[in-house]
N, C-alpha and C positions, 0 to 999 in steps of 0.2 A: 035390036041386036047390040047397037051402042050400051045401053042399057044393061044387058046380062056381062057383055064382057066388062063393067066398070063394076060390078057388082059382083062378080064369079069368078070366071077368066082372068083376069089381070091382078087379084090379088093371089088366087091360086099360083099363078105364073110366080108372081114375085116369091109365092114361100115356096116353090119348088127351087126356083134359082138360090137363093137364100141357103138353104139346106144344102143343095149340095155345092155352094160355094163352102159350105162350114166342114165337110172333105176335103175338097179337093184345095184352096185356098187359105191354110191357119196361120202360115204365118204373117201374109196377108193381113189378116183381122190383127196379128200380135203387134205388128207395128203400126197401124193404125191405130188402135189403144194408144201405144205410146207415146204418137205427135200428140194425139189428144192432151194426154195428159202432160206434156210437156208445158201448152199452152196453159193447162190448168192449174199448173204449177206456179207459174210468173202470177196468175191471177190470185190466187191464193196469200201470195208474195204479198201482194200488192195490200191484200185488206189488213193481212197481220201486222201491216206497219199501220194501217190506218188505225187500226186498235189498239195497238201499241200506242201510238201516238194520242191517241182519247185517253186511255188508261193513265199515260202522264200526267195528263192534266186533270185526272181524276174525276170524268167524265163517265157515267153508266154508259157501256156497249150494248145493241140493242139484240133483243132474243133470237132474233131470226140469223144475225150475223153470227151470234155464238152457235146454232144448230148448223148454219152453211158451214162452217168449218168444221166441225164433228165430221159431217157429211161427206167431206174432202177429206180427211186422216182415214174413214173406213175406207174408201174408196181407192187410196192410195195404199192400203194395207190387204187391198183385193188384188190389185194392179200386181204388185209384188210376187206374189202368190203366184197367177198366170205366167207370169214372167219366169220365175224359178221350172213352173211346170212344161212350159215351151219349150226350155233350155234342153229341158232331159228329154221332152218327147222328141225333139226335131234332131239333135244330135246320135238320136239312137235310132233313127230313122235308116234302113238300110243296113245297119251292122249287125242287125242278129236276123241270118237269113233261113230261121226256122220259126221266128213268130209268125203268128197265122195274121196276115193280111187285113183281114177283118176287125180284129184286136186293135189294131195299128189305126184302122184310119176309124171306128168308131171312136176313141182315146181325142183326134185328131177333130174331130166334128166337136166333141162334148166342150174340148179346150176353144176353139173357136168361137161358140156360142157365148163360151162366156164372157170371150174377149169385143166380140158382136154386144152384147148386153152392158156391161161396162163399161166402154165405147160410148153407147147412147146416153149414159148414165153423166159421164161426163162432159159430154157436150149441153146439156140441159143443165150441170151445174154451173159451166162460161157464161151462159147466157144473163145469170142472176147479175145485177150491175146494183152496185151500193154505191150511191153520191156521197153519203154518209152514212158510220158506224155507229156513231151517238144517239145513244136516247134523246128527243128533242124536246122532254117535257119540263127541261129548266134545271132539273138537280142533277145535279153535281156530286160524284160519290166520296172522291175525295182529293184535297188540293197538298200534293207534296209543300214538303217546310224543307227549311236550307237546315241541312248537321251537317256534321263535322265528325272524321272518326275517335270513336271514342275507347278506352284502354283498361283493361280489366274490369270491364262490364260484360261480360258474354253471358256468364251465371247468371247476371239479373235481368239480362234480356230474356235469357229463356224461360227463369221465373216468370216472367211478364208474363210472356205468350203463353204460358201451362194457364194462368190463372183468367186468360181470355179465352181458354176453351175448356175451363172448365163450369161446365153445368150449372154447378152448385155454389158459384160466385157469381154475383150480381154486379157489387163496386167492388174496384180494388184501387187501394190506397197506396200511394207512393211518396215517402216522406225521407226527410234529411235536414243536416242541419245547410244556409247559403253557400253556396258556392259548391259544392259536392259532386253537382252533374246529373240532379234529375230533368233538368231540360233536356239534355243531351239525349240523355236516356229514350227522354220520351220521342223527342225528334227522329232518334235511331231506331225506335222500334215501329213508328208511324211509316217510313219510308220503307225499310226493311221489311217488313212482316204484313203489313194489315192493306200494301199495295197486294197480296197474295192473294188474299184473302178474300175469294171471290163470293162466299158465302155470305157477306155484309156486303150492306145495299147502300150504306151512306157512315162515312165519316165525318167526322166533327173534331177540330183542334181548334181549343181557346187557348194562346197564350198572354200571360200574365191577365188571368180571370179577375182577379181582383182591384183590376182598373175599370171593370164595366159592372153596372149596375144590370139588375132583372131586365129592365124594357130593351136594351143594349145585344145583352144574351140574349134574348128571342129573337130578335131582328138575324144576328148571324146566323142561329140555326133554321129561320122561318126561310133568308134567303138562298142557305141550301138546297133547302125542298122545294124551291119554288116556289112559295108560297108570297100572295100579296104582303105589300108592303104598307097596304092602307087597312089594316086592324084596327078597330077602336078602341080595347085598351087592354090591359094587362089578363084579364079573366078569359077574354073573347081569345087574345091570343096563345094562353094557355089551353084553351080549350083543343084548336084548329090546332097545337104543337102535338097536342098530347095522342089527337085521333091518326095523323097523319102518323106519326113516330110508331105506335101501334104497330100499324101493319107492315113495319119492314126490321130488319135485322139491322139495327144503326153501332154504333161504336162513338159515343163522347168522350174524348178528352180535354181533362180541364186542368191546366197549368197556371202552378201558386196561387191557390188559395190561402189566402188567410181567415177567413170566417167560412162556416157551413153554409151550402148551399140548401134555396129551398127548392127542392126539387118539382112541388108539387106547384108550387106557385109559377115556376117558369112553364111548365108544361109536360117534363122530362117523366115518363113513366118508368118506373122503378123497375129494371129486369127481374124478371118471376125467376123461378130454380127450374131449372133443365131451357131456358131461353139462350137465344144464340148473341143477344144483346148485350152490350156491358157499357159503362161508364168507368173512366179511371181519374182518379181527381192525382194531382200531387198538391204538396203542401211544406212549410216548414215546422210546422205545429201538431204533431197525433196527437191531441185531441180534436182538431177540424177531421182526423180521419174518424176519429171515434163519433163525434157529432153526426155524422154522417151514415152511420150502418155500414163501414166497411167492411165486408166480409173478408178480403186476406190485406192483408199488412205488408207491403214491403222495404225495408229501410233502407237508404242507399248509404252504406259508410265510406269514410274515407279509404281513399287505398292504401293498399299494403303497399312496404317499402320498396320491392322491386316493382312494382307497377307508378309508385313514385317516381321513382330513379330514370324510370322509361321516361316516361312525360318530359321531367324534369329537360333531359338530357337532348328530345326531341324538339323544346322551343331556345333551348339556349346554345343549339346550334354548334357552329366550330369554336365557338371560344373554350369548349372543355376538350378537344381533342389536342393531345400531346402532351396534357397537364403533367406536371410532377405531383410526384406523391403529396405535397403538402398541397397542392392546390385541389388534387382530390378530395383532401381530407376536408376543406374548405366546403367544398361542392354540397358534399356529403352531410354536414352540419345545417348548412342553408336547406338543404332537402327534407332533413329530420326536423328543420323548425318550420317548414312548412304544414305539419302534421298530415301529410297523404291528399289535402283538399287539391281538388286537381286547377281552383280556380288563383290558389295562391301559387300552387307552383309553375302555371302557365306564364302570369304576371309576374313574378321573382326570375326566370325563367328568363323572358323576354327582359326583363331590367339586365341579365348580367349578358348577356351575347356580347355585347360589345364592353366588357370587361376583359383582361388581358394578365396586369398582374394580380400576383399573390395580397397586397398592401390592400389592391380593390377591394377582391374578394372576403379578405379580416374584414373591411368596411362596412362590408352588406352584413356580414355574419351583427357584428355590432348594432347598426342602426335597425337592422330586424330586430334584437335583443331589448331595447332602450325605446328606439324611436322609429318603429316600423314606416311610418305616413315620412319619414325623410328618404325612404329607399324611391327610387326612379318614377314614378307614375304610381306608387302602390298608392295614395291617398283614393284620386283619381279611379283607377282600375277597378283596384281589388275593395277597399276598405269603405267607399260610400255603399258599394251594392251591399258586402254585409250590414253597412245599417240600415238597410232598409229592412232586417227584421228585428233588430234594437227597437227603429218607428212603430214597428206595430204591434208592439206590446200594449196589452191593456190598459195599464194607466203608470204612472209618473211611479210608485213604488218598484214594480219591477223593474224598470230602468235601472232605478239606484241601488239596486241590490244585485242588478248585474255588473254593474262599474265596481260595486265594494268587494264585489269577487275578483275581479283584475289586480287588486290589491297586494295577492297573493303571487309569490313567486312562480312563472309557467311551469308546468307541469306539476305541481302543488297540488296532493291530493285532502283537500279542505274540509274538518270536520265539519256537519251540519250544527251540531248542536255549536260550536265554538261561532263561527260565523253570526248563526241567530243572535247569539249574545250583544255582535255587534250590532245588531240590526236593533236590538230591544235598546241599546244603550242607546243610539241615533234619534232612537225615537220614530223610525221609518215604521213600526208597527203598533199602532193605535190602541193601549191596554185600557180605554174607557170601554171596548167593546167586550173584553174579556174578565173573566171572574181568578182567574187560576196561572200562576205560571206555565204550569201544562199547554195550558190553552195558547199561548202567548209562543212557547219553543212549538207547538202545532203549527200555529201561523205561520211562522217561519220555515220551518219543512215545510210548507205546502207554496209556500213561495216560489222554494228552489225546485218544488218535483214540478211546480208551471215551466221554470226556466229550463229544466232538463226536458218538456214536453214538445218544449219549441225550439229544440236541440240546440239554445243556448250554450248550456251547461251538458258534460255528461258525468256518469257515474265513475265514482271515485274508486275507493278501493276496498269499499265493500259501501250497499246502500245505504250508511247513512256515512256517506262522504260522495263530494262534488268536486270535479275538475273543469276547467279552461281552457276548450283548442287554444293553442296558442295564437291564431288566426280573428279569432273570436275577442282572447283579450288583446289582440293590437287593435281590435276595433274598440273597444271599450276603452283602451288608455289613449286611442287617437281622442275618443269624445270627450274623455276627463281632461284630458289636456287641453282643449280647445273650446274648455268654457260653456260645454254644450248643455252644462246638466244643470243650468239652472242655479247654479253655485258658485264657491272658489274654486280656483283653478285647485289641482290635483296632482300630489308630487308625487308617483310612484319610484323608485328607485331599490324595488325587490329583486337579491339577490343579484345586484349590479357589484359586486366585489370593490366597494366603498372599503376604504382605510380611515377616512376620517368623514367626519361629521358633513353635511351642503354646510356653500359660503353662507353667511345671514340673510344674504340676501335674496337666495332662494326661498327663503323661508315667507317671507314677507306675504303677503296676498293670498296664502296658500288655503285652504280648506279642510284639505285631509292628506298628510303625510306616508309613505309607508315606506319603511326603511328596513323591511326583515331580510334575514340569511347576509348580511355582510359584515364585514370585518371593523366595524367602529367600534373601539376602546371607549374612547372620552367623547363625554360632551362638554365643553370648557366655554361653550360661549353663550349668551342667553341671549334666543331670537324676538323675535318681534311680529308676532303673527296674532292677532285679535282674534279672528273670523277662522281661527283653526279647532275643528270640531271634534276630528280623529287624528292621534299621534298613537306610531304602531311601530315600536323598538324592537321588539322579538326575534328572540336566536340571534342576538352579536353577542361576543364578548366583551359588552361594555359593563366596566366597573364603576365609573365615577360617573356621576351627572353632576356639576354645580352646583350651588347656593345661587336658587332665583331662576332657574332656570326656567321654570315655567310662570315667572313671575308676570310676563306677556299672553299669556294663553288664556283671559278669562273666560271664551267662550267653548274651552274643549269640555267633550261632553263623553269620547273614549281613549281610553288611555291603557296601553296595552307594553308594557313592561316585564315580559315573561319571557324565561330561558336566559337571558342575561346573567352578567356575574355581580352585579349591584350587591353591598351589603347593605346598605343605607338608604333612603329617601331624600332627598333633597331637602332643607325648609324652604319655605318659602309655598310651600304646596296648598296652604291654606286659601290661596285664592282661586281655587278650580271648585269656586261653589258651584256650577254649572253641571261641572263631574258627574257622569250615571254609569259609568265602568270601568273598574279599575282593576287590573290582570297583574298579581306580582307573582305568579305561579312560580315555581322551577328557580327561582333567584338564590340569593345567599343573603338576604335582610334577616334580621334576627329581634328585629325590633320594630313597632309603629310607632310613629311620630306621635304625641298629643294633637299636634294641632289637625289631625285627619278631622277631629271632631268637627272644622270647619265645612267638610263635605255633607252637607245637608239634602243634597238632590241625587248621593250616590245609592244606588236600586241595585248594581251588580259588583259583589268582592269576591276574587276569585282569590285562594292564598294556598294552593297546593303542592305540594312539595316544595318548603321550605322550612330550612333550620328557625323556626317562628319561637323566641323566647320569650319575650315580652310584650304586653296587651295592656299597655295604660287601662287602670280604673278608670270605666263613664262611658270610654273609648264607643265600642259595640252598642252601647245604649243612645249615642249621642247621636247616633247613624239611624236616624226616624226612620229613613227611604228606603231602608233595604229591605228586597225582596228577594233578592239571592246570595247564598255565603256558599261557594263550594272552599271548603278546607277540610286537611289530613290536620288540624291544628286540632289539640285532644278538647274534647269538653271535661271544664274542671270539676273537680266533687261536689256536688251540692251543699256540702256543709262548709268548701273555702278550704279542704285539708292539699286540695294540690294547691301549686307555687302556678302551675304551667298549665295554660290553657285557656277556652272562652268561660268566659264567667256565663255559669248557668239561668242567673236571675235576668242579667244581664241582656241574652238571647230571648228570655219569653218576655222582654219591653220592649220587642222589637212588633209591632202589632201588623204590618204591613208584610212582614216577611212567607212568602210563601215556596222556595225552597230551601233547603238544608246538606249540607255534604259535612259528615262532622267524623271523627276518630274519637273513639272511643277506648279508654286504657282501662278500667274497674269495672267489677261488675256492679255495681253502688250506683257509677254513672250511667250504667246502660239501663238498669232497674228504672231510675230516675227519669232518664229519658222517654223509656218506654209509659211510664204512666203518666208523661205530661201531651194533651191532646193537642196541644198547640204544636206543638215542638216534633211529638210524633208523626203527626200528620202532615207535616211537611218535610221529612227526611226524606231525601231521595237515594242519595248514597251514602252507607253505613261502615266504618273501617273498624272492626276489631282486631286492635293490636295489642300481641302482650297483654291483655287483658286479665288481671292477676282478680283470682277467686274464682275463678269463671271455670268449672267442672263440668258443666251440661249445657247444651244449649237445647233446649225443645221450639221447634217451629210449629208453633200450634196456634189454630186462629183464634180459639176462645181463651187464651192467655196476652200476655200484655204487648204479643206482635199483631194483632188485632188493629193496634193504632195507626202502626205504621204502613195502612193501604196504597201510600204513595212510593215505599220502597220502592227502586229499581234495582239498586245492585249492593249486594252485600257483600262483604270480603274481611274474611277471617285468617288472620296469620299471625303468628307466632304465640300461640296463646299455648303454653307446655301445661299448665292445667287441666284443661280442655281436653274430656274422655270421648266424651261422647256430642252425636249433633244428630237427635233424633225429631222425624219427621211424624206428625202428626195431628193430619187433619180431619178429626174426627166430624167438622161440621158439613165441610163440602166433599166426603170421601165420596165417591164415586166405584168404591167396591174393587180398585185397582189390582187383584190380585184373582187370576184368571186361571183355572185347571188346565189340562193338556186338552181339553175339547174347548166346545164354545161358551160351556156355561158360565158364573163367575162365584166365588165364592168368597165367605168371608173370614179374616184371619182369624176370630174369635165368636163363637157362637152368640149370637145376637139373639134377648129375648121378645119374642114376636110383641108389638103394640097394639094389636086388635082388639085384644081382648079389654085395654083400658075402658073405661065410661067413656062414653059422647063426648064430654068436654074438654076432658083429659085429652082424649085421642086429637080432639081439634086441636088445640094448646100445640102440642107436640108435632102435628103437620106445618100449625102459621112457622112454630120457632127452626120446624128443621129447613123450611122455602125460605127464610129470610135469614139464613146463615151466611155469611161471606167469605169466599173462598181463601183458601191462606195464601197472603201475599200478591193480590191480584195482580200488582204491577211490576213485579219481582221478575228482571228478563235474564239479571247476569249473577252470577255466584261464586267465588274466589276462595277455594281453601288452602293455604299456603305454609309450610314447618308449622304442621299441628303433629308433635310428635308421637302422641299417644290416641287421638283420636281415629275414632273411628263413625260412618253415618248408620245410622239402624233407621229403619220404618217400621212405624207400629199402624198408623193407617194413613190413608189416602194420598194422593199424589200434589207435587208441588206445579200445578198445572199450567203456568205461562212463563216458564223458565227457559229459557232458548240455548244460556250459553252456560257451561260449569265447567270450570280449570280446577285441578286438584292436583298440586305439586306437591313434594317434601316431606311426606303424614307418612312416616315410617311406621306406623303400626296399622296400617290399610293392607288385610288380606283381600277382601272384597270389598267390589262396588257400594254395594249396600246390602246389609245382613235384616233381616227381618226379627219380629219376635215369636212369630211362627214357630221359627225354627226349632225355640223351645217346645212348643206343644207335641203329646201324642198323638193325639189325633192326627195332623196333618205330618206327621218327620219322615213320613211314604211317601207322601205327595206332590207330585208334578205340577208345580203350578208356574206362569207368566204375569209378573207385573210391570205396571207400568208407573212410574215412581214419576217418572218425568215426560209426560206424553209428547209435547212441543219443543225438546231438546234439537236442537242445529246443529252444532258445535260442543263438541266433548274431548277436552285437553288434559291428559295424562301423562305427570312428570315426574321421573325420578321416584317413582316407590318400590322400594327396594322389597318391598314386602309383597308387594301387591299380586296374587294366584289367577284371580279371574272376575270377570265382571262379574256373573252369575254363583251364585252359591250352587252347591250341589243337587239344594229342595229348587230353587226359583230359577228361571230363568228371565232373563232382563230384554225388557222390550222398550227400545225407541222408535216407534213411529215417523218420526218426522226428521230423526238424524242425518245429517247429509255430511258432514265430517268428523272424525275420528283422528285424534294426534295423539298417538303414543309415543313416549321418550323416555329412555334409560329404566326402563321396569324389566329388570331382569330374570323375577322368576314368575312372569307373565309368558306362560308357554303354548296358550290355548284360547282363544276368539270364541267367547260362547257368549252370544246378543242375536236379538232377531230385531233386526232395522233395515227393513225391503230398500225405505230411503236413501241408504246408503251409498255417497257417488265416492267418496276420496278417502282411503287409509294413511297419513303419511307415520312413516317411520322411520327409521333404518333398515339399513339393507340386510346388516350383522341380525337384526333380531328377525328379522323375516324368514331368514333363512332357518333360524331354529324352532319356530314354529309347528306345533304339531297339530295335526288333522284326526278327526276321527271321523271325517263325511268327508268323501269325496267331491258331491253334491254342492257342499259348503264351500270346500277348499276352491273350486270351479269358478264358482259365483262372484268370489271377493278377493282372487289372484288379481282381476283386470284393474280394481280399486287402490290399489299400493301405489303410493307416492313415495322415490328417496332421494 
């Protein structure tokens, strides 16, 4: 009997009581629910701190505790639900006394049950007891880093984060020039973002990577994972990194590199595409990003000036509040010579808080100007960290090529080629390795585009010019001044607003001088500096130098005397046999000394724009050394009929010289020129002026511009002779005149060669593969008061021309006229050429004459155009070019407006392009 009732009876009992306790009893069961989960609530409480707390410490939370909580949110989102349903059943309980009964307390049973059921649900979730939330197998997900808030970085944080979930990036590169705030950055984005990120199973932060070696690195990531400590050696523990790493979703980041890492040898397996994995290196060098396979790039620049002015004004506290206008203005100066680096304006920042007056703040502005390492702690602070990427430059050359950049006045946007010169006259670039000047100003660009890689240097004002944070060169002039490079100390005093000449006694010890953009008249006293290598006078208005001046100076080797008001050289100059550069550009000398001939070891004379009348007989020939002559000075007749100029014989005894910049007045001289191979082949810059007899110029490569493959820039002005400048590259034409479809056609009926004999035919394929294009090195082109000329094409294109200025050619209807245009055949026909396929820059000035690029048969196609500068062409009424490339129109605003349209299409496209 026991037996059936514990078996039948008494469970039956209990679900009959049960049941119709879930009538008669609901809200009963409602607020039982509720203590329940009251209790379950505290308990809940209690683990989300315990996880919270793991999570801090960057400690994996283990599976079960993340599903107990799920667990408890649906169950609290049931809870709610009955609760809402209670509300309305029990309050409507009795007031509507025509519901049917039955309705009422069925509704009343269903709610019950389910408060009965979730009830139990919750009590069996109290009972689960966690001593701990942590994974216990050793790793560690990931360990918060100390940041600091940081200030117009949001954009690049979220940059960050796109590029960590995106797919189809694997590394991403973070680069800058020191002090900028990719630590910051990364710090901010580690703690901020990738604590969220529950999808990743393990982080990794190396900071300053390039203090640890391979065995170092593995050790930190082996003891994240858990992983023994006793590996036998570098393979074994690449192996054990690389399987482990495999199987989970990790995140490395690696801060300040300076060399690429090898990924394969630490163990790091390369994130595949669509993987949830990434590595993010930073660096001060992209090229360690490029080294590397990094698929997105992100640069961290300096900040803009309000996000400066923020910083600025947040470390330096009350001392700027209540400033008068001049001490603003102070503020303001210091901020702008901080250049936006947020690591100079923290440190200048904190130097001035406890500055007060006006006289201080002139102070700081000065010795930031002059002598940055004497402002407050900046040596200390700010200026040894940036050298710690001056140190890790690759060898002892780039060093010294980034000091002879500080040389330059701040914010001095510094030509490449003018700078190299320095470098080649120094002797910092080793021409036993090279055959060619070319090769030699190559080296030197490639110098500066390292020091622009490792954002030493940045980009000037157009890529082939270099600038100096100014941050950068306080580091550079702190190390030249302090003796660091190996050398004499280092005078810079660029654009310090000097009136008169340093005492003598400055001078003494010195190594390399530079004295540009200030206001010294005279030099009247003559110093005493042996060991001085570089003297760099450039842009003063000095006129007189002494007798003997450089009478002390036997070891200068550049000598840079350009822009100045000089009419004369010194004597005494004979003893700068050492001499390998010598700059009298831009001056007002009108005359060489004889005794120059004593400069035996001079390689670079620059003599450009200067009243230059006189050239001592022997002068030019006595100069063994020279391999560069850039002058606008004219080359004289080869028969001795001019008074003025370089003697022609003169120049080809020059055996070493390998480039040329010369001016040209006859056409006798250019003839001349052109058919000497020596002399040809190393012009790089050609100036025809005034050039009398001179009626045609044809650009044709099987005539005697042939020689000159080294040309770069040619520049023709004021030649009133001069009708015509017709282009014809019959050798290397490439068929540049193209019908309104795709086919191409040619200006003149060509007779087919097929049908020649075998060897004939051969003959004529070797000579037409080994024709050389016209003027391969031809980038810039200058036509300036050519009053009657005009350019015609008879065939092919002037192919690596980038830049062409055409001012003053008052008889210029169009661009370029064809001889086409003559033929019947084609005077219907719709054709597109391409005259100048790799055209940049296209500068149009003052032709009063000038109707339209295109003729009415052609229309004119630059490919590669990306500026367009029209100026004073008044009856230029219509824009007819097809150049897709095209970003910038600049003109006037008067001419823009009179412009007429005949495509809407058109007009649409190249309204947004207008510059005024």
């Amino acid at each position: 009997m026991d037996f059936l009732e514990s078996i039948f009876i008494r469970p039956l009992k209990d679900l009959v009581v049960r049941n119709f306790g879930y009538f008669m009893r609901c809200r009963t069961y409602v607020e039982a629910l509720e203590d329940e989960m009251l209790g379950l609530m505290s308990r809940r409480d209690d683990v989300k701190s315990l996880v919270h707390m793991a999570e801090l410490h960057g400690k994996k939370v283990k599976t079960e505790v993340r599903l107990w909580l799920g667990k408890v949110l649906l169950l609290v989102g049931k809870t709610d639900r009955i609760r809402d349903d209670a509300r309305k059943l029990l309050l409507r309980t009795g007031t509507e006394p025509t519901e049917r009964w039955y309705r009422r307390m069925w509704a009343m049973y269903h709610l019950s049950k389910r408060a009965d059921e979730a009830y139990m649900v919750a009590s069996k979730l109290r009972e689960n007891s966690f001593n701990k939330v942590e994974d216990e197998s050793g790793q560690v997900r990931f360990k918060e880093v100390p940041s600091t808030p940081i200030i117009g970085r949001r954009a690049l944080l979220a940059q960050l984060l796109d590029s960590v979930y995106d797919g189809r990036v694997g590394i991403v590169g973070v680069y800058g020039m020191a002090g900028v705030g990719k630590t910051a950055l990364l710090n901010k984005f580690h703690n901020e973002f990738i604590s969220k990120a529950t999808d990743i199973d393990l982080v990794v932060y190396i900071e300053e990577t390039s203090a640890y070696d391979t065995d170092t690195i593995q050790k930190i990531i082996g003891d994240r994972l858990g992983l023994s400590a006793d590996w036998k050696g570098l393979k074994e523990r690449a192996a054990d990194l690389h399987n482990a790493l495999c199987k989970m979703n990790f995140l490395l980041i690696f801060d300040a590199i300076w060399k690429p890492l090898d990924f394969l040898e630490i163990g790091i397996p390369v994130p595949a595409h669509g993987s949830k994995s990434k590595i993010i290196i930073s660096s001060q060098n992209e090229q360690v990003c490029n080294g590397m396979d990094v698929k997105r790039k992100i640069k961290v620049d300096c900040l803009p000036h309000d996000e400066a002015w923020m910083l600025f004004l947040e470390k330096v506290g009350g001392a700027i509040s209540g400033l008068n206008v001049e001490k603003q203005r102070h503020a303001m100066e210091l901020v702008s010579r901080c250049g936006g680096l947020p690591h100079a304006l923290v440190a200048v920042g904190r130097a001035m808080a406890s500055k007060k007056t006006v006289e201080e703040w002139k102070h700081a502005i000065t010795s930031l100007r002059i002598a940055p390492w004497q402002l407050f702690s900046l040596d200390t602070y700010l200026l040894k960290d940036l050298k710690s990427s001056y140190d890790n430059l690759s060898d002892n050359t780039l060093k010294i090529c980034l000091l002879y950049c500080s040389m330059f006045p701040e914010g001095f946007s510094i030509p490449m080629e003018w700078i190299t010169g320095y470098f080649i006259g120094e002797g910092f670039i080793d021409d036993d390795a090279y055959t060619g000047m070319d090769e030699l100003y190559d080296k030197g660009h490639d110098l500066l585009g390292i020091l622009k890689s490792t954002c030493l240097l940045e980009r000037g004002d157009d890529d082939y010019h270099v600038k100096m944070h100014p941050m950068i060169r306080a580091m550079a002039l702190w190390i030249a001044s302090h003796g660091d490079t190996n050398d004499n100390r280092w005078i810079v005093w660029a654009e310090a607003g000097l009136e008169e000449a340093p005492p003598l006694g400055k001078w003494s010890g010195a190594g390399k001088i530079s004295l540009i953009k200030n206001n010294i008249r005279n030099f009247q006293e003559k110093p005493h500096c042996p060991q001085l290598k570089t003297l760099i006078l450039q842009q003063n208005p000095t006129s007189t130098i002494c007798t003997g001046f450089f009478q002390f100076m036997a070891s200068l080797r550049v000598l840079d005397l350009s822009h100045t008001f000089i009419n004369e050289l010194p004597s005494g100059m004979n003893v700068l046999a050492s001499l390998q550069y010598l700059d009298l550009s831009y001056t007002k000398i009108r005359s060489l000394p004889k005794e120059l001939e004593a400069l035996v070891n001079l390689r670079l004379l620059l003599l450009s724009n200067l009243p230059l009348e006189t050239i001592p007989n022997g002068l030019v020939s006595s100069l063994s050394a020279l391999q560069v002559i850039h002058s606008d000075v004219c080359l004289g007749d080869p028969d001795g009929s001019s008074v003025v100029g370089i003697n022609f014989t003169e120049l080809e005894c020059l055996n070493k010289l390998k480039a040329l910049d010369i001016t040209i007045r006859t056409s006798k001289s250019l003839q001349k020129l052109q058919q000497s191979h020596r002399l040809a082949g190393r012009t790089r810059n050609l100036y025809l002026k005034g050039c009398h007899g001179l009626s045609t110029i044809v650009l044709s490569s099987d005539e005697h511009w042939r020689n000159m493959n080294g040309l770069k820039c040619l520049w023709v002005a004021n030649c009133n002779e001069l009708k015509e400048l017709l282009i014809d590259d019959n050798s290397s034409s490439k068929n540049a005149v193209a019908s309104s479809g795709s086919s191409r056609v040619l200006p003149h009926p060509v007779p087919s060669v097929h049908h020649l004999p075998r060897n004939l035919y051969e003959t004529w394929e070797i000579n037409r593969n080994n024709e050389q294009p016209l003027l391969p090195n031809l980038h810039s082109m200058v036509l300036e008061g050519l009053k009657l000329a005009r350019i015609v094409r008879r065939d092919g294109s002037m192919q690596h021309l980038s830049s062409l200025t055409i001012r003053q050619c008052d008889a210029l209807e169009y661009l370029i006229v064809t001889e086409m245009q003559t033929s019947k055949r084609y005077r219907n026909a719709t054709s597109t050429i391409e005259v100048f396929p790799n055209l940049r820059t296209l500068y149009l000035g003052e032709l009063p004459n000038l109707k339209s690029l295109s003729t009415e048969m052609n229309l004119m196609a630059f490919p590669e155009l990306t500026v367009l500068t029209i100026v004073d062409c008044p009856r230029l009424k219509m824009l007819k070019l097809d150049a897709k490339e095209l970003k910038e129109i600049r003109c006037t605003k008067a001419w823009l407006n009179k412009l007429h349209w005949n495509d809407e299409n058109i007009k649409s496209s190249l309204l947004p392009l207008f510059k005024y």
